[in-house]
PDB file of N, CA, C and O in Angstrom, chain B, residues numbered from 101:
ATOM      1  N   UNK B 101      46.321  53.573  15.962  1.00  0.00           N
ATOM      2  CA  UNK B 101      45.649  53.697  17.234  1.00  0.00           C
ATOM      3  C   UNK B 101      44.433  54.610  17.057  1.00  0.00           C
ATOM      4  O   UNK B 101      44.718  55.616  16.409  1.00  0.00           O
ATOM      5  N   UNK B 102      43.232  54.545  17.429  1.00  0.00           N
ATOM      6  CA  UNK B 102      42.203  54.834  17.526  1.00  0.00           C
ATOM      7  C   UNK B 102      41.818  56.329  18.330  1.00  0.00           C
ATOM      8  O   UNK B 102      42.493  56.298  19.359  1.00  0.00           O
ATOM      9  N   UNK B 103      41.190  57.350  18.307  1.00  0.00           N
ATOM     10  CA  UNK B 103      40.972  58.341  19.034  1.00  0.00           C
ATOM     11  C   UNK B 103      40.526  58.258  20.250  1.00  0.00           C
ATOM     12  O   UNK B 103      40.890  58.604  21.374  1.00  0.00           O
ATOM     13  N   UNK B 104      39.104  57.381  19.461  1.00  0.00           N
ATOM     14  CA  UNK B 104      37.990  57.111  20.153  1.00  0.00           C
ATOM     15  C   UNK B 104      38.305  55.996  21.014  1.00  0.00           C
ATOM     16  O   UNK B 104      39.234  55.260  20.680  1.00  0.00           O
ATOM     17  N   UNK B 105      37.588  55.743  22.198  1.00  0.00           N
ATOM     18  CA  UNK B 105      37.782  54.352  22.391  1.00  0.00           C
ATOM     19  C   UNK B 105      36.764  52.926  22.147  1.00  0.00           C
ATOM     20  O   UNK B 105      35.585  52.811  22.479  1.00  0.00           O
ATOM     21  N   UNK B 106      37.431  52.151  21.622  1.00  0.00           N
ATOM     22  CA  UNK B 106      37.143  51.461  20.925  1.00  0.00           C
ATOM     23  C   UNK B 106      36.071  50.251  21.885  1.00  0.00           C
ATOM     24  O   UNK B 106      36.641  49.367  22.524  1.00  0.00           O
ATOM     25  N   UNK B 107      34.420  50.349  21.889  1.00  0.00           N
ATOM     26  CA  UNK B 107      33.596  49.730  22.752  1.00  0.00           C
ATOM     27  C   UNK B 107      33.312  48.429  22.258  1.00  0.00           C
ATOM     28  O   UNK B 107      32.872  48.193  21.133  1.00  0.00           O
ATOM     29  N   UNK B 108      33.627  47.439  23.301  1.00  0.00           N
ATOM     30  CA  UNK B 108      33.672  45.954  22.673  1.00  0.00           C
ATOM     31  C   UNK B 108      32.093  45.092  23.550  1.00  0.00           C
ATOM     32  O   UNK B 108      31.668  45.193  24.701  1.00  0.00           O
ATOM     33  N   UNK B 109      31.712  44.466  22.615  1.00  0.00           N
ATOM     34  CA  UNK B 109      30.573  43.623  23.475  1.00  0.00           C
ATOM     35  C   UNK B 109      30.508  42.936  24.760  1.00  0.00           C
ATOM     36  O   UNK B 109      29.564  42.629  25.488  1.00  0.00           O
ATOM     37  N   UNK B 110      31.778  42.778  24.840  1.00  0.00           N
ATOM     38  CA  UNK B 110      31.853  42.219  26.502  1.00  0.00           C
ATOM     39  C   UNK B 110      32.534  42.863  27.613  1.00  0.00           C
ATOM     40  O   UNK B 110      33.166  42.441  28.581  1.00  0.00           O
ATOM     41  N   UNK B 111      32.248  43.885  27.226  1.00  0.00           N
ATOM     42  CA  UNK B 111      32.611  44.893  28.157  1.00  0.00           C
ATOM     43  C   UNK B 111      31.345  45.247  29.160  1.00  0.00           C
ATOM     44  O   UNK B 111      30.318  45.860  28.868  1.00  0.00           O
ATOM     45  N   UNK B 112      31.865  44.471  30.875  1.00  0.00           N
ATOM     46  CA  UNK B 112      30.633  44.825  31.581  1.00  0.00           C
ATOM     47  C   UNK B 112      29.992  46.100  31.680  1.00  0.00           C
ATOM     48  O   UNK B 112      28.776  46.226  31.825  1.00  0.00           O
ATOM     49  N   UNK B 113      31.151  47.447  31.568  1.00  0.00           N
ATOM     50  CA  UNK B 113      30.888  48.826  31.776  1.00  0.00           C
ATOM     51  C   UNK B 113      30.429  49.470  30.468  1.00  0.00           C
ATOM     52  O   UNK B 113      30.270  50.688  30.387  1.00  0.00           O
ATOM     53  N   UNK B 114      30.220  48.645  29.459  1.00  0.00           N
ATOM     54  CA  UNK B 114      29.522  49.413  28.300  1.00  0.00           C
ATOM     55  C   UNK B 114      28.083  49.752  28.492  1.00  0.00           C
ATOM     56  O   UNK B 114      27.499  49.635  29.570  1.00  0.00           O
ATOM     57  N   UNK B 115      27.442  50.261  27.172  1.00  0.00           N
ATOM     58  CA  UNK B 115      26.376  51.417  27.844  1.00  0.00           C
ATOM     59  C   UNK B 115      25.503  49.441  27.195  1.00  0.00           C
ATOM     60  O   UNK B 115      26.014  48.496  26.596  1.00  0.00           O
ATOM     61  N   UNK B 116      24.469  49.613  27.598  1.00  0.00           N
ATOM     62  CA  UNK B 116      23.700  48.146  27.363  1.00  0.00           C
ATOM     63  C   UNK B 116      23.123  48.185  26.219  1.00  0.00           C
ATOM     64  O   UNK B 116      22.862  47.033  25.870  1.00  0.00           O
ATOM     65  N   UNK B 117      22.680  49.221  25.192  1.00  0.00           N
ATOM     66  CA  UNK B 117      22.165  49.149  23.846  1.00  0.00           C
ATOM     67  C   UNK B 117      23.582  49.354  23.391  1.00  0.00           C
ATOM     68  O   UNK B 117      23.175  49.740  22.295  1.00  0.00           O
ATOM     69  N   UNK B 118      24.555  49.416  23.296  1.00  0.00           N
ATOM     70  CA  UNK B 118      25.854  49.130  22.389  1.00  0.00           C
ATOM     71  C   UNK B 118      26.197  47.991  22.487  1.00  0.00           C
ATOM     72  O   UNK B 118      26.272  47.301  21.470  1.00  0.00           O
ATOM     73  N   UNK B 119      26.530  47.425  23.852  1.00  0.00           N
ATOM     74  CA  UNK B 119      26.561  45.631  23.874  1.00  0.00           C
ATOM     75  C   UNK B 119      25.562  44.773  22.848  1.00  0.00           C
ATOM     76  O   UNK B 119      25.913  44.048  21.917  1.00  0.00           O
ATOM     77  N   UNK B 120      24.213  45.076  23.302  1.00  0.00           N
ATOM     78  CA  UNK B 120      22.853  44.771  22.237  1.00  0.00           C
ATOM     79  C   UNK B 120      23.458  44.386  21.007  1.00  0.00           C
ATOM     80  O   UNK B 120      23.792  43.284  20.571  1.00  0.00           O
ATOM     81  N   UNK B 121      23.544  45.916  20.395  1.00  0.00           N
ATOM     82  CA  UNK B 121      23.631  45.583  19.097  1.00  0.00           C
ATOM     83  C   UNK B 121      25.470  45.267  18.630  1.00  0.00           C
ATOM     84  O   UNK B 121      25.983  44.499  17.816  1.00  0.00           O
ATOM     85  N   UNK B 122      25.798  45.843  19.185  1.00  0.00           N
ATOM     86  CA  UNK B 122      27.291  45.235  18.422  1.00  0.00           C
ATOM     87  C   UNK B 122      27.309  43.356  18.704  1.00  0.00           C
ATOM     88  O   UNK B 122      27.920  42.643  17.908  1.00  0.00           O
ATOM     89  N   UNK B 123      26.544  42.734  19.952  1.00  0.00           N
ATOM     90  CA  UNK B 123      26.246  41.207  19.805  1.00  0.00           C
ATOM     91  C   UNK B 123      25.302  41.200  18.607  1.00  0.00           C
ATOM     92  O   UNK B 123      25.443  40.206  17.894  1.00  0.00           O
ATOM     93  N   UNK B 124      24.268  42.171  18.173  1.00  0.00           N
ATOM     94  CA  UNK B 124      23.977  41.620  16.874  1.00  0.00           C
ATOM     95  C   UNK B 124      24.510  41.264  15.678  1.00  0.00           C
ATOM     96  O   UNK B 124      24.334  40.332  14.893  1.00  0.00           O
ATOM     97  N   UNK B 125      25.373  42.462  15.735  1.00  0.00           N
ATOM     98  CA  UNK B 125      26.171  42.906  14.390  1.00  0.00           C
ATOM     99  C   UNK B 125      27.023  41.349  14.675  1.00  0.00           C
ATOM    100  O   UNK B 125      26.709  40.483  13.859  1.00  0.00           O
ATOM    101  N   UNK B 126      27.785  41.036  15.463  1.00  0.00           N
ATOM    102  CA  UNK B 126      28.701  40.122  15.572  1.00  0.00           C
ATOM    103  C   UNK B 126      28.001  38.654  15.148  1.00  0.00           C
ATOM    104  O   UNK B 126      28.536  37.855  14.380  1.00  0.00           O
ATOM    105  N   UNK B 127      26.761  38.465  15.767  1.00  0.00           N
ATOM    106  CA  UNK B 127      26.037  37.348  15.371  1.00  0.00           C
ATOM    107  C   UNK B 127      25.393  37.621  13.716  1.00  0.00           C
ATOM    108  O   UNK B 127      25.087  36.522  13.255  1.00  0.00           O
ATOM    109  N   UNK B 128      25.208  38.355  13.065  1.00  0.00           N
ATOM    110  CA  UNK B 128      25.016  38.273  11.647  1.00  0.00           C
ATOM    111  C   UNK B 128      25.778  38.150  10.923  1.00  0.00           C
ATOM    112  O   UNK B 128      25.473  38.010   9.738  1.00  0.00           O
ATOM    113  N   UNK B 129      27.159  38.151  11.366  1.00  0.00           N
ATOM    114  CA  UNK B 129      28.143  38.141  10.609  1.00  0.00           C
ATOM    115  C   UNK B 129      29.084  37.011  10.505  1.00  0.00           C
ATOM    116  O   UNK B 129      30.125  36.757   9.899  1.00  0.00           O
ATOM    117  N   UNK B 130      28.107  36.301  11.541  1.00  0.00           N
ATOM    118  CA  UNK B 130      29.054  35.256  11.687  1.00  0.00           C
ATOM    119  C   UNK B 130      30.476  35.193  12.702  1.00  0.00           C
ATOM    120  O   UNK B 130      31.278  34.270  12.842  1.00  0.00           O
ATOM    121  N   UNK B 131      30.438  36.615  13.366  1.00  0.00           N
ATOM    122  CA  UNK B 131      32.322  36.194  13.881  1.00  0.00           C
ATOM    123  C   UNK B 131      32.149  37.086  15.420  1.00  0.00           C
ATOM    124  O   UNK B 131      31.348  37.958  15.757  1.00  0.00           O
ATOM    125  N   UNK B 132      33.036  36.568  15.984  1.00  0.00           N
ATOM    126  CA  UNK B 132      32.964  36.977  17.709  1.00  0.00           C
ATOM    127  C   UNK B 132      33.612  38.401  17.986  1.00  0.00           C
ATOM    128  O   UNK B 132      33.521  39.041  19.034  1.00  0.00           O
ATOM    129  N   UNK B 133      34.324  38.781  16.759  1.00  0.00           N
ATOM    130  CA  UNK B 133      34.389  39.992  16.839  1.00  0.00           C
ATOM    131  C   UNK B 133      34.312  41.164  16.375  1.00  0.00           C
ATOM    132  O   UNK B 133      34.495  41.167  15.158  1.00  0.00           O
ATOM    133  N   UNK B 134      34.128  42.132  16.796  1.00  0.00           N
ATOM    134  CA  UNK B 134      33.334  42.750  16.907  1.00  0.00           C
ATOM    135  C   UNK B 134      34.300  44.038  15.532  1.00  0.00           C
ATOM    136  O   UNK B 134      35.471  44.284  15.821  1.00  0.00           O
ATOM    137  N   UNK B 135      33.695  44.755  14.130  1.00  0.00           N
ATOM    138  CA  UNK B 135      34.541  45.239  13.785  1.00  0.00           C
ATOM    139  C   UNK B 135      34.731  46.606  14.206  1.00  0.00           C
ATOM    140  O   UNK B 135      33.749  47.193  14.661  1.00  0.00           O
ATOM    141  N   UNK B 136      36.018  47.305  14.115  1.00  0.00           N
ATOM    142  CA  UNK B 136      36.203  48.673  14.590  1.00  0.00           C
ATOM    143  C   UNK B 136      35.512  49.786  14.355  1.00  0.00           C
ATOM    144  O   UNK B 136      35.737  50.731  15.111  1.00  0.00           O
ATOM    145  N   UNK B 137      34.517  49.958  13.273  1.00  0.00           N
ATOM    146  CA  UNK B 137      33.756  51.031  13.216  1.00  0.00           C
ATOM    147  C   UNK B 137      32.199  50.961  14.014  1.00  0.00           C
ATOM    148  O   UNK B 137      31.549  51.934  14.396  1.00  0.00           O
ATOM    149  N   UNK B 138      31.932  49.914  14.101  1.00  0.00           N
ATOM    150  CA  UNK B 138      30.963  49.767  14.863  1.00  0.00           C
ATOM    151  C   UNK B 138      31.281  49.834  16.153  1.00  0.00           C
ATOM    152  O   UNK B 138      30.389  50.309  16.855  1.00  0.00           O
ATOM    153  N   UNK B 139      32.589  49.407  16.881  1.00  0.00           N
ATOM    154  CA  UNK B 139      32.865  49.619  17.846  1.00  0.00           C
ATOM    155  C   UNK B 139      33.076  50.993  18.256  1.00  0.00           C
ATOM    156  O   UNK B 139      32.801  51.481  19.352  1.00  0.00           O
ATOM    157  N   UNK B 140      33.715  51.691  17.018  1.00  0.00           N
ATOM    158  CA  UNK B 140      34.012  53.033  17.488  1.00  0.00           C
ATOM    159  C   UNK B 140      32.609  54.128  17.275  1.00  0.00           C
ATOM    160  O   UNK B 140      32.591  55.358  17.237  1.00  0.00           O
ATOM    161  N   UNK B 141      31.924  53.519  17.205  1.00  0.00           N
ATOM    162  CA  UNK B 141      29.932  54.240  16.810  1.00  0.00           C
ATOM    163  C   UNK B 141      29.658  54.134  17.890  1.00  0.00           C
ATOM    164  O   UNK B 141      29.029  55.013  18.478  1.00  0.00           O
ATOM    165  N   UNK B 142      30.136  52.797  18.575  1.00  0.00           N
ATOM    166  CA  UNK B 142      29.096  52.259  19.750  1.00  0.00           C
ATOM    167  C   UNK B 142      29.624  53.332  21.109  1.00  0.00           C
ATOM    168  O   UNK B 142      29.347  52.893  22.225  1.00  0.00           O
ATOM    169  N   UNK B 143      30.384  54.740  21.055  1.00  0.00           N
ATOM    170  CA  UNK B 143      30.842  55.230  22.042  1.00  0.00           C
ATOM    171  C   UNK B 143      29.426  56.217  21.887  1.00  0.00           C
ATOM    172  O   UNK B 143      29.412  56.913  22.902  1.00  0.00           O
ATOM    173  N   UNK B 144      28.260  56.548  21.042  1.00  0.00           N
ATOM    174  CA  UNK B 144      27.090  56.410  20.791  1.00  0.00           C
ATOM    175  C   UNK B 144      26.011  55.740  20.660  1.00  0.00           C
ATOM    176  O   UNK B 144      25.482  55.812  19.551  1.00  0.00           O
ATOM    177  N   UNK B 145      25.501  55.092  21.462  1.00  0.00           N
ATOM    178  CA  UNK B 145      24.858  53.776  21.656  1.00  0.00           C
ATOM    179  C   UNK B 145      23.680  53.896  20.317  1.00  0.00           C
ATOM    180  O   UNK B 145      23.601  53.168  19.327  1.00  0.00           O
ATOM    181  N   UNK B 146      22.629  55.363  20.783  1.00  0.00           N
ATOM    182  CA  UNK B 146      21.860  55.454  19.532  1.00  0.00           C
ATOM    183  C   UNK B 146      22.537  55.958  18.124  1.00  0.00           C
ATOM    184  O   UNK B 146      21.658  55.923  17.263  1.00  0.00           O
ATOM    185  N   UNK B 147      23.178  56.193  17.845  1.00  0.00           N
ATOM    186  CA  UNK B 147      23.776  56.611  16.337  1.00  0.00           C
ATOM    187  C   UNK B 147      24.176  54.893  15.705  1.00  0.00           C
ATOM    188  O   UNK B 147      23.918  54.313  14.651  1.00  0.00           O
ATOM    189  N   UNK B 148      25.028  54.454  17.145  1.00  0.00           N
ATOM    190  CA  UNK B 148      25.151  52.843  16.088  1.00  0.00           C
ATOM    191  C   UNK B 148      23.730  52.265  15.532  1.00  0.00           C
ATOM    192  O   UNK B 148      23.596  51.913  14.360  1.00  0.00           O
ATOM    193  N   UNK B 149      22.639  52.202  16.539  1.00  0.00           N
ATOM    194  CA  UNK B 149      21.741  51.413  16.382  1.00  0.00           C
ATOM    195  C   UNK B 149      21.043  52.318  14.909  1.00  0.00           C
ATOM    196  O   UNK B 149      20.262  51.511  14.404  1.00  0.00           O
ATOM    197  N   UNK B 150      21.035  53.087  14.415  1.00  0.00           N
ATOM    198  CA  UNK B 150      20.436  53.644  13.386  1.00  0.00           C
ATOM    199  C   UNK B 150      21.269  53.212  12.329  1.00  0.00           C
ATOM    200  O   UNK B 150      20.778  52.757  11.296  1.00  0.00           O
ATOM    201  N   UNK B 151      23.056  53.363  12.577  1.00  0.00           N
ATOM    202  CA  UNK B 151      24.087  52.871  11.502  1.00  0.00           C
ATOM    203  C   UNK B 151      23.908  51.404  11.085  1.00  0.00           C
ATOM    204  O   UNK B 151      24.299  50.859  10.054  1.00  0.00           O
ATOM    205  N   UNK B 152      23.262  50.916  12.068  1.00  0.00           N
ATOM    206  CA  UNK B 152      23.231  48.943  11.803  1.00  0.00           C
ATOM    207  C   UNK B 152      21.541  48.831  11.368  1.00  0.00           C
ATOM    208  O   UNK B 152      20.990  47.886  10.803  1.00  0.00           O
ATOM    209  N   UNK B 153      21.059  49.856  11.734  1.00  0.00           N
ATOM    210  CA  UNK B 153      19.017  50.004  11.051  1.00  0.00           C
ATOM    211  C   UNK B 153      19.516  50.324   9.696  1.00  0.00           C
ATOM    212  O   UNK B 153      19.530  49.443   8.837  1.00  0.00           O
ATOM    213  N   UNK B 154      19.847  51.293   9.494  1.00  0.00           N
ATOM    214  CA  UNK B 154      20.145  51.845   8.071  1.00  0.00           C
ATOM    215  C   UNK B 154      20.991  50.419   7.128  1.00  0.00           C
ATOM    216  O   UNK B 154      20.629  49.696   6.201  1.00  0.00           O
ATOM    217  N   UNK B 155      21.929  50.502   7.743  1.00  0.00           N
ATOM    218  CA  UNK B 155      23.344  49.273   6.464  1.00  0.00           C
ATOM    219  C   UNK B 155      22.155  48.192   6.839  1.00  0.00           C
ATOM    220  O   UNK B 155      22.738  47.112   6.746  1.00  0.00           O
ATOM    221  N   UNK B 156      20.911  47.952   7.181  1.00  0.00           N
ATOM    222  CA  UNK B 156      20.208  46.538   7.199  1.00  0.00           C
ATOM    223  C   UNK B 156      19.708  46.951   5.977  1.00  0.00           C
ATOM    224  O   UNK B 156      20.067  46.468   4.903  1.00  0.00           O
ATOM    225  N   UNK B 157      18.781  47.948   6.126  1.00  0.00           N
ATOM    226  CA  UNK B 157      17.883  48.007   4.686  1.00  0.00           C
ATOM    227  C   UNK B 157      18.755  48.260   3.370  1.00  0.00           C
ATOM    228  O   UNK B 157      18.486  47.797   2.262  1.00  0.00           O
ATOM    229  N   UNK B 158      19.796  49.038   3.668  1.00  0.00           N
ATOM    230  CA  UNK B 158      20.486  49.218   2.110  1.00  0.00           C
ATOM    231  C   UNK B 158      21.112  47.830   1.651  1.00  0.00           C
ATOM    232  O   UNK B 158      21.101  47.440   0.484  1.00  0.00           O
ATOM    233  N   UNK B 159      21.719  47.060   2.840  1.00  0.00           N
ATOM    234  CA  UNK B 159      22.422  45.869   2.055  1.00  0.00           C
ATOM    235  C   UNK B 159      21.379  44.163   1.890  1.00  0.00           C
ATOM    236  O   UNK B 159      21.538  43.083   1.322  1.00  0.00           O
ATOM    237  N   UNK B 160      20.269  44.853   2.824  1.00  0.00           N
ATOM    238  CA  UNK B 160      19.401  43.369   3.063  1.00  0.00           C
ATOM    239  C   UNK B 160      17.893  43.628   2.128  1.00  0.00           C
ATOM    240  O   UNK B 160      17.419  42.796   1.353  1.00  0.00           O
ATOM    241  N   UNK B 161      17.407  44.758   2.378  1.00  0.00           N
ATOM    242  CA  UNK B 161      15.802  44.809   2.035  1.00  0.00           C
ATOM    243  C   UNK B 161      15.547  45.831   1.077  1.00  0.00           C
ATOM    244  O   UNK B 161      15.007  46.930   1.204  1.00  0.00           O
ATOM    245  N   UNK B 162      16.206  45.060  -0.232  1.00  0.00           N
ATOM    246  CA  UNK B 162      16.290  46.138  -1.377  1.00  0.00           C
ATOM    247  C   UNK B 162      16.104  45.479  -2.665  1.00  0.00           C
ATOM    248  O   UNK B 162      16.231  44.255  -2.692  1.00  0.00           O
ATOM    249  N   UNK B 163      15.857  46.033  -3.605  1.00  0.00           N
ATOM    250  CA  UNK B 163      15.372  44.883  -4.991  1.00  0.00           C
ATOM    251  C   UNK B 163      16.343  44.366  -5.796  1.00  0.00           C
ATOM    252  O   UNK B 163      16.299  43.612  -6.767  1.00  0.00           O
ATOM    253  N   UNK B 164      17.180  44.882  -5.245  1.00  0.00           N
ATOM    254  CA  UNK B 164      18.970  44.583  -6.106  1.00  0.00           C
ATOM    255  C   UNK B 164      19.372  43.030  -6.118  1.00  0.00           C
ATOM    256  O   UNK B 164      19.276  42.509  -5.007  1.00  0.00           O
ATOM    257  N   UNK B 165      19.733  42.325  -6.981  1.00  0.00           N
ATOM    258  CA  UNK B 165      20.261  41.165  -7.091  1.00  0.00           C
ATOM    259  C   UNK B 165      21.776  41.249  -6.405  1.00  0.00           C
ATOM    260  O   UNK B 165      22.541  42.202  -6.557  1.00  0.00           O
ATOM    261  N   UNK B 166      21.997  40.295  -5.777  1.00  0.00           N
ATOM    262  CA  UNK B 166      23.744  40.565  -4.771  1.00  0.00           C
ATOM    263  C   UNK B 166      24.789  41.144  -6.230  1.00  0.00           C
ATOM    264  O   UNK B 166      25.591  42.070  -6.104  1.00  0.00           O
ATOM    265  N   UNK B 167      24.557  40.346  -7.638  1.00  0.00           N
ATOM    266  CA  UNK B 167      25.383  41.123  -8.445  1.00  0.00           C
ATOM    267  C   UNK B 167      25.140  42.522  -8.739  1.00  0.00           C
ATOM    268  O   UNK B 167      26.065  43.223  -9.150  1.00  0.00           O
ATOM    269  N   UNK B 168      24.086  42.944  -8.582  1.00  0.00           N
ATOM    270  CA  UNK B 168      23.928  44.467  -8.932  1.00  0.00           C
ATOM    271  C   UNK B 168      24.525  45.222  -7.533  1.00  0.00           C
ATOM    272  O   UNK B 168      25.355  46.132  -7.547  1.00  0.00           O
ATOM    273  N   UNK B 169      24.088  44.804  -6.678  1.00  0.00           N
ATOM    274  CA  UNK B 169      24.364  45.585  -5.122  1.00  0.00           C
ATOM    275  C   UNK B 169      25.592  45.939  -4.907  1.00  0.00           C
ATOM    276  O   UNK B 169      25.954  46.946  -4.298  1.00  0.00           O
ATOM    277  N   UNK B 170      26.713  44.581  -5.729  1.00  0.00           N
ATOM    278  CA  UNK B 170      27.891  44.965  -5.263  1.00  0.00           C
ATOM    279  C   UNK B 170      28.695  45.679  -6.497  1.00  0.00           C
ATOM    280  O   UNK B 170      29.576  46.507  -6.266  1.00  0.00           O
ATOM    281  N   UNK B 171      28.263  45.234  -8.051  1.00  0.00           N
ATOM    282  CA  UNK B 171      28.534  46.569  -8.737  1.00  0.00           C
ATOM    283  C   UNK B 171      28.753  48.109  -8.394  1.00  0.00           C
ATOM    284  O   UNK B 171      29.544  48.991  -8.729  1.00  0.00           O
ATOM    285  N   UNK B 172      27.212  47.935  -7.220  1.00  0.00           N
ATOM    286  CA  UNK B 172      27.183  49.450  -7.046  1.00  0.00           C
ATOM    287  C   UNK B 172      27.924  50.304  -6.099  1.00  0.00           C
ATOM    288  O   UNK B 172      28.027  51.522  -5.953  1.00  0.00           O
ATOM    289  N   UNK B 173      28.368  49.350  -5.550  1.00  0.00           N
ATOM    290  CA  UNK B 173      29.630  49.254  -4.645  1.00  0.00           C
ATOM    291  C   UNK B 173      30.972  49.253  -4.942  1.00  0.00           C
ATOM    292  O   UNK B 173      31.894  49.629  -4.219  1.00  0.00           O
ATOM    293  N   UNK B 174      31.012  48.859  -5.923  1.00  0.00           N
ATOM    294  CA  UNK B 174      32.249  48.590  -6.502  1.00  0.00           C
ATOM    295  C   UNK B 174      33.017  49.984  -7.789  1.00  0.00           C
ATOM    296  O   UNK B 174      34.115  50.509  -7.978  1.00  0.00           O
ATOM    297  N   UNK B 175      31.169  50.083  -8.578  1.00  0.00           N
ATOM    298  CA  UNK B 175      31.356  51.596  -8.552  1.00  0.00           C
ATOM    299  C   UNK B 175      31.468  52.977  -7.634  1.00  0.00           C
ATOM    300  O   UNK B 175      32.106  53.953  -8.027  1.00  0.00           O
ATOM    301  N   UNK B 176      30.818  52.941  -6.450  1.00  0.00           N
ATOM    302  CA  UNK B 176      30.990  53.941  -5.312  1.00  0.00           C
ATOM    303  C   UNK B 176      32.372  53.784  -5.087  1.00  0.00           C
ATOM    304  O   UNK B 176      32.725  54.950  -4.912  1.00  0.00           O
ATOM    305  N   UNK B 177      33.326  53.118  -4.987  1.00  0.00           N
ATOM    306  CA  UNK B 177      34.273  52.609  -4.507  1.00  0.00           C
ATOM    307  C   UNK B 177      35.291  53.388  -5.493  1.00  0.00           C
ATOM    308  O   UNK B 177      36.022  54.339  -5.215  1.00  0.00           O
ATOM    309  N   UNK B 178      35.139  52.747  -6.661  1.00  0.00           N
ATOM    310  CA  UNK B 178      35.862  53.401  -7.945  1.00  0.00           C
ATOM    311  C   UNK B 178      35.669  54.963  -8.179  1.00  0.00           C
ATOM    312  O   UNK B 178      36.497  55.804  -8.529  1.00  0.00           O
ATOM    313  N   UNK B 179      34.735  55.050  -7.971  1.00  0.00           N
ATOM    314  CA  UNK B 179      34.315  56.826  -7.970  1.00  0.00           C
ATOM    315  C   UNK B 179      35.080  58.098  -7.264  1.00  0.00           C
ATOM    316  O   UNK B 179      35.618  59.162  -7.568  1.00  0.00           O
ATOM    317  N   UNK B 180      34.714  57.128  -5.900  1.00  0.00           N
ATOM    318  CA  UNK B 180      35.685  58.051  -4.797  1.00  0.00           C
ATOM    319  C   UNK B 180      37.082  57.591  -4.373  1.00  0.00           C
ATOM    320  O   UNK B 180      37.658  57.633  -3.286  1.00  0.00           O
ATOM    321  N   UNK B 181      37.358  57.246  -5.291  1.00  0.00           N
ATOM    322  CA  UNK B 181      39.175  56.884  -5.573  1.00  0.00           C
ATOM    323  C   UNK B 181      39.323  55.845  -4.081  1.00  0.00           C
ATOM    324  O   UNK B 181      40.166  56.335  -3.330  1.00  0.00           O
ATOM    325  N   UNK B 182      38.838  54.845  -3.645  1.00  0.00           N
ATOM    326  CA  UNK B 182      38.981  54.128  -2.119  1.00  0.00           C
ATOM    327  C   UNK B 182      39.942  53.635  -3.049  1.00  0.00           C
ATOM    328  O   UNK B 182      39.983  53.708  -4.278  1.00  0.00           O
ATOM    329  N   UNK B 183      40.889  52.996  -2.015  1.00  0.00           N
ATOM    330  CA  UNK B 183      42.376  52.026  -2.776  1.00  0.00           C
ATOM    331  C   UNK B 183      41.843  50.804  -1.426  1.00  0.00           C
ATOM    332  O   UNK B 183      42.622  50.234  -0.661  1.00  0.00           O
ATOM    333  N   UNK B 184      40.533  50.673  -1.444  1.00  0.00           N
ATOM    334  CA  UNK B 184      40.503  49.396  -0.044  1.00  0.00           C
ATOM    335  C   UNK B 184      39.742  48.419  -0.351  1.00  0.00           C
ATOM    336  O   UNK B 184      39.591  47.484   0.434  1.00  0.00           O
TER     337      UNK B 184
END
């Protein structure tokens, strides 16, 4: 269970730049819903929109070939012991 509460895109009472972009995030990804960390950002409307500005340029507008990008990921991953 979550601390925070967890802000979903179709929620009429959400703040209107969290709806915005978590319908972005949801439409780039292909899927209607919406995942939990972005949801749980979006109880910050501007911090998400910088978290989804930022993960654009590191995972979209960078010189990395998708095999290098996710190496480097895969090393970050390995580094800091994630088991995920």
């Amino acid at each position: 269970m979550s601390r925070l509460p967890l802000v979903s895109s179709d929620d009429e009472n959400a703040d209107p730049l969290a709806r915005e972009v978590l319908k972005g995030v949801a439409a780039a990804r292909g899927r209607s819903v919406d995942p939990n960390v972005y949801r749980a950002v979006a109880n910050h409307p501007r911090a998400l929109q910088k978290m989804v500005e930022f993960g654009t340029v590191v995972y979209f507008q960078n010189s990395m070939t998708p095999a290098q990008r996710e190496l480097a990921y895969l090393t970050a991953s390995v580094t800091n012991e994630c088991h995920y």
